[in-house]
C-alpha positions as CSV (number, residue, x, y, z in Angstrom):
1,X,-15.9,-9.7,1.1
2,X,-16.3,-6.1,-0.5
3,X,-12.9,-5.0,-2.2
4,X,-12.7,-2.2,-5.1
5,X,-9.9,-1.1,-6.3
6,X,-9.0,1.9,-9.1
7,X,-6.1,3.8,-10.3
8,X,-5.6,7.3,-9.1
9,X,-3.6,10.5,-9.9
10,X,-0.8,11.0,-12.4
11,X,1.1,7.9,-11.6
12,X,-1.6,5.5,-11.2
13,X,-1.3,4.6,-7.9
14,X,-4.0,2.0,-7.2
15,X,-6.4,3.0,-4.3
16,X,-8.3,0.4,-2.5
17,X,-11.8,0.1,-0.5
18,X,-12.5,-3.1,1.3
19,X,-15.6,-4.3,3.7
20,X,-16.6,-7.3,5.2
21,X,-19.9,-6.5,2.8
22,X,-21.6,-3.8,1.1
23,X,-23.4,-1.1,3.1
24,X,-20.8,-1.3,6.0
25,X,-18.3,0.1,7.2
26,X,-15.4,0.1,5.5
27,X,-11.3,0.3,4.8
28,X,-9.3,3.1,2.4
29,X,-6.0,1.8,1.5
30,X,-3.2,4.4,0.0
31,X,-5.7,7.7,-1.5
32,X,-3.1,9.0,-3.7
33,X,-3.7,12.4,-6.1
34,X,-6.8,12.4,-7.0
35,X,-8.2,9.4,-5.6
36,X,-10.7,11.0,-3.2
37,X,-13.9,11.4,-5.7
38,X,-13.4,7.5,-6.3
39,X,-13.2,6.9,-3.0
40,X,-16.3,9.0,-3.1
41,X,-18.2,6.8,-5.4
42,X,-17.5,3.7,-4.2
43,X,-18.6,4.3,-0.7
44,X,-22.0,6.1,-2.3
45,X,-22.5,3.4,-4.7
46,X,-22.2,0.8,-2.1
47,X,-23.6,2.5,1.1
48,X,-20.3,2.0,2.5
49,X,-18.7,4.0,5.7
50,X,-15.0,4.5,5.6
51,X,-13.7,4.1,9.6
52,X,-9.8,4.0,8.6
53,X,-7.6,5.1,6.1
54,X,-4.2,3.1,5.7
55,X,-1.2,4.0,4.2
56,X,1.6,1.4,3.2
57,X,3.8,4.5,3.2
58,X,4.1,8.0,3.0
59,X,5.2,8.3,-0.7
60,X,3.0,11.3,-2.1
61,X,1.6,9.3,-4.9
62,X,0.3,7.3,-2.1
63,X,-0.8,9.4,0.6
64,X,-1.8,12.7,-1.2
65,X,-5.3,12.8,-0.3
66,X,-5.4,11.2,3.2
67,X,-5.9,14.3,5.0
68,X,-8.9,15.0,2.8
69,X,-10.4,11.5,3.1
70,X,-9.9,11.0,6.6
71,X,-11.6,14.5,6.7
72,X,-14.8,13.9,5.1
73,X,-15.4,10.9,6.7
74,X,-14.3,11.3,9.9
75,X,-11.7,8.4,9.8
76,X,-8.5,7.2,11.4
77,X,-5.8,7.6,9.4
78,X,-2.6,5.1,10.1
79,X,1.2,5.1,8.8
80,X,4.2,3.3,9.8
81,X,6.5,6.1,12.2
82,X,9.7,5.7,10.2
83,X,7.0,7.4,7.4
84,X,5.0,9.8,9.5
85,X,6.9,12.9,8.5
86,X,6.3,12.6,5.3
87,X,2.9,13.6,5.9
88,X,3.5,17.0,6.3
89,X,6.7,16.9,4.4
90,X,6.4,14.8,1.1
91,X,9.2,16.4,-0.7
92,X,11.6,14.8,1.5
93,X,10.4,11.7,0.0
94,X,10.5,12.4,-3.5
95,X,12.9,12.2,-6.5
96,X,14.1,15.1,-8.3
97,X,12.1,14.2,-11.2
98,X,8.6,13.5,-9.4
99,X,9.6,16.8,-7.4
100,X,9.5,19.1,-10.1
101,X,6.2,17.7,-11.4
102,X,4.6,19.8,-8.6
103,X,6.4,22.6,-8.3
104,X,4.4,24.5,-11.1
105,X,2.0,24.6,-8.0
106,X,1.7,25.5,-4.2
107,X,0.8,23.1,-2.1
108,X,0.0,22.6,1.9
109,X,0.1,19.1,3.6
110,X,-1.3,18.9,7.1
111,X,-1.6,15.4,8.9
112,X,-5.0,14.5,9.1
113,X,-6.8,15.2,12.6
114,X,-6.3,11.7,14.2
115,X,-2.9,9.7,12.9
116,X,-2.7,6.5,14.3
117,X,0.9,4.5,14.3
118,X,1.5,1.2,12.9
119,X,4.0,-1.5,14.7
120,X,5.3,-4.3,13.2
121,X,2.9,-7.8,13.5
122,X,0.3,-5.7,15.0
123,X,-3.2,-7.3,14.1
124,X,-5.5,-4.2,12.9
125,X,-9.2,-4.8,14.2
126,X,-11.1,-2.5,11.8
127,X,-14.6,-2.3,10.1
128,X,-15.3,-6.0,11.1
129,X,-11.9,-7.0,9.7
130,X,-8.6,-8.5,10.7
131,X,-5.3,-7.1,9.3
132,X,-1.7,-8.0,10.2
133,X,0.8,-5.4,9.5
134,X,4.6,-6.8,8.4
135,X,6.8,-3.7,8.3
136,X,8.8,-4.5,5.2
137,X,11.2,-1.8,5.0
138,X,13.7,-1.1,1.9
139,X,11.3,0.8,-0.6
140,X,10.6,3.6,2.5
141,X,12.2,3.1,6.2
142,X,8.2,3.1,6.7
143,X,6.7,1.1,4.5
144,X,4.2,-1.9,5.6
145,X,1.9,-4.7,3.9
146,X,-1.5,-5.4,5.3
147,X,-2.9,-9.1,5.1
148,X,-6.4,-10.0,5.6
149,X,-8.1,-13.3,5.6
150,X,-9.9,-14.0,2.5
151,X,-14.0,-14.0,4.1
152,X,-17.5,-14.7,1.7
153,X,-16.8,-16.1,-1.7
154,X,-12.8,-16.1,-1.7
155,X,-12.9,-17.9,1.5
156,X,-12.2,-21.5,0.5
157,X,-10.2,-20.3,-2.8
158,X,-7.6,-18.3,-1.3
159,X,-5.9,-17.8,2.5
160,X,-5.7,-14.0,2.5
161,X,-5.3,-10.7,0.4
162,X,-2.1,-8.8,0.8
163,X,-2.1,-5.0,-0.2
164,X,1.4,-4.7,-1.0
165,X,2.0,-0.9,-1.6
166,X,5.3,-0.5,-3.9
167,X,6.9,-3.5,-1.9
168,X,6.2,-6.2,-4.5
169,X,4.5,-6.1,-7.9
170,X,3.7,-8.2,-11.0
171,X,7.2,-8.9,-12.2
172,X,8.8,-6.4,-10.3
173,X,9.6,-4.8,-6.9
174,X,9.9,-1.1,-5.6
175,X,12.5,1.2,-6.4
176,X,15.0,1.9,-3.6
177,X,16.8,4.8,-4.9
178,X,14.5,7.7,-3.2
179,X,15.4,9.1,-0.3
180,X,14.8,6.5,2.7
181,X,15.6,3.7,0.0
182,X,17.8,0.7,0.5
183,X,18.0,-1.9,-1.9
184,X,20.1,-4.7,0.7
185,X,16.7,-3.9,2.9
186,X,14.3,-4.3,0.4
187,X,15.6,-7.7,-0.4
188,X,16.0,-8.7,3.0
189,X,12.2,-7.7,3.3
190,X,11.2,-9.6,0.3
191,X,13.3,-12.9,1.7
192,X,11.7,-12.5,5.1
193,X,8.3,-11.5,4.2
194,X,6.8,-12.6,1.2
195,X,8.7,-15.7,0.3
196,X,7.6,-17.4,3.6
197,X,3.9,-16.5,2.6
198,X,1.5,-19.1,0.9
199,X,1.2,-19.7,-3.0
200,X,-2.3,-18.9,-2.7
201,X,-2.6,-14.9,-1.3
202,X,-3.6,-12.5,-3.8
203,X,-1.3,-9.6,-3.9
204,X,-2.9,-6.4,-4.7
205,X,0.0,-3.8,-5.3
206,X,0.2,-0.1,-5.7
207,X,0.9,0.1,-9.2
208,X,-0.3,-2.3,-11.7
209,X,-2.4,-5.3,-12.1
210,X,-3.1,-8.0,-9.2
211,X,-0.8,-10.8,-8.9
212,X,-0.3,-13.8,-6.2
213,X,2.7,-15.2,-4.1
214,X,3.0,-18.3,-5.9
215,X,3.2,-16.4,-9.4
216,X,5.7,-13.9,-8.0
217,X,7.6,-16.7,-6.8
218,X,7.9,-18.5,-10.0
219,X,8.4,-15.7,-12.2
220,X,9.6,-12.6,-10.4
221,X,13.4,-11.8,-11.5
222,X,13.7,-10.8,-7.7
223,X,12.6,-13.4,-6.2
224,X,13.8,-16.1,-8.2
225,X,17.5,-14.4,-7.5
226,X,16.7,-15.0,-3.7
227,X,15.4,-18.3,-4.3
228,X,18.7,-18.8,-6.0
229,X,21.1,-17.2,-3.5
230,X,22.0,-14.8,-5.8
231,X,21.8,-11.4,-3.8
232,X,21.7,-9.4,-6.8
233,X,18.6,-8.6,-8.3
234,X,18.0,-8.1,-11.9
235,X,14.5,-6.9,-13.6
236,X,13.5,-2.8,-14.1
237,X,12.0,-1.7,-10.6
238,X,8.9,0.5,-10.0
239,X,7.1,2.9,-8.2
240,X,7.3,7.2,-7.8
C-alpha cells in the first residue's frame, strides 16, 4: 500500500496520495493552497494516475486546489452535500480572521467538471481500493472520514487507515466555531464514530502529525471526557 502525505499552503493542511502500489492509479485526499505541484511530484515520481480527488470537507484550506487537480488529471472530485457549496463559495465557510488573509487578492472558485456526492456508510470503490465514508458532522454540516483497509506491508499490523480531515487530531479535535460548526455535534460524532473504532487504525489528520485510535483514546482531553461522561470538552481545538 502506496500512501504519501505533505503539508500544504499557509495553514499546513496535510494533503494525501494513496495507491494500492506505485505506478497505479491513485487517490488525492483534501489538495489545499498550494498543494497541487506536490501532488504533482508524487504522482511523477511514482508513475502514479490520480482517478479521484476526495475532500473531507469544503473548508478552503482543504479544498483550494481541487478544481485544479481534478483538472489536470482528469479526475472525479467528491464532497459530502451539506459541503458542496462551499466549492464555489468558500467564504461562507471561513472565519473572519482566515477571511481577510485572502482578501489582499481576487479570487474565482468554480466546481471542478465532474463533482461526485458522498452518502453516509457508502463504500468508495476507487483505484483498486475500498473506502467507507462515516459522515461525522460537527466541525462542517459536511464533513466525512474515509477508512481503508490496511493492504501490502501494514496488513497484518494494523486493520485500516482513517483520513480524518479536521475531525480528530493528535491531542485535539476540530474547531466548531466557523460557520456550519456545532460543538454538541462534533462530540456526538466523535462518541459515535471514532470511539467504536479499533485501537489499531492509524489516523492520518488534516493538520499535524499521524496518530491512532487507541492513542487518541487514552490521551485525547476529548475523548477521555466522553469516555467519562463528562459532555464538556476541555483541550485547545484546531483547524482553519
Amino acid at each position: 500500500m502506496f500512501i504519501a502525505g505533505f503539508p500544504a499552503g499557509p495553514w499546513g493542511t496535510n494533503c494525501y496520495v494513496l495507491a494500492t502500489a506505485a505506478g497505479s492509479e491513485c487517490i488525492v485526499v483534501d489538495p489545499g493552497k498550494d498543494a497541487a505541484p506536490g501532488v504533482d511530484e508524487v504522482v511523477r515520481e511514482h508513475g502514479l494516475k490520480p482517478v479521484a480527488v476526495l475532500l473531507t470537507h469544503g473548508h478552503v484550506d482543504h479544498m483550494w486546489s481541487v478544481t485544479p487537480v481534478s483538472g489536470a488529471y482528469d479526475a472525479t472530485a467528491w464532497i459530502h452535500p451539506g459541503d458542496r457549496h462551499l466549492l464555489t463559495d468558500p467564504m461562507a465557510g471561513l472565519s473572519p480572521e482566515s477571511a481577510g488573509m485572502l482578501l489582499g487578492g481576487k479570487y474565482e472558485f468554480v466546481e471542478p467538471d465532474d463533482v461526485q456526492e458522498l452518502t453516509d456508510r457508502r463504500t468508495l470503490e476507487l483505484a483498486g481500493l475500498e473506502l467507507v465514508v462515516d459522515h461525522t458532522p460537527g466541525h462542517t454540516e459536511g464533513s466525512v472520514t474515509f477508512r481503508t483497509p490496511a493492504l501490502g506491508d501494514l496488513a497484518g499490523r494494523i486493520s485500516e487507515v482513517m483520513f480524518s480531515g479536521d475531525l480528530l487530531f493528535a491531542g485535539s479535535i476540530g474547531r466548531t466555531d466557523l460557520p456550519g460548526g456545532d460543538h454538541p455535534t462534533m462530540l456526538a460524532s466523535l462518541r459515535d464514530r471514532v470511539l467504536p473504532l479499533a485501537d489499531d487504525i492509524v489516523v492520518l489528520p488534516g493538520h499535524g502529525e499521524q496518530t491512532s485510535i487507541g492513542r487518541e483514546r487514552a490521551s485525547n482531553p476529548y475523548l477521555r471526557d466522553l469516555l467519562d461522561g463528562d459532555p464538556a470538552a476541555t483541550g485547545q481545538a484546531r483547524g482553519l
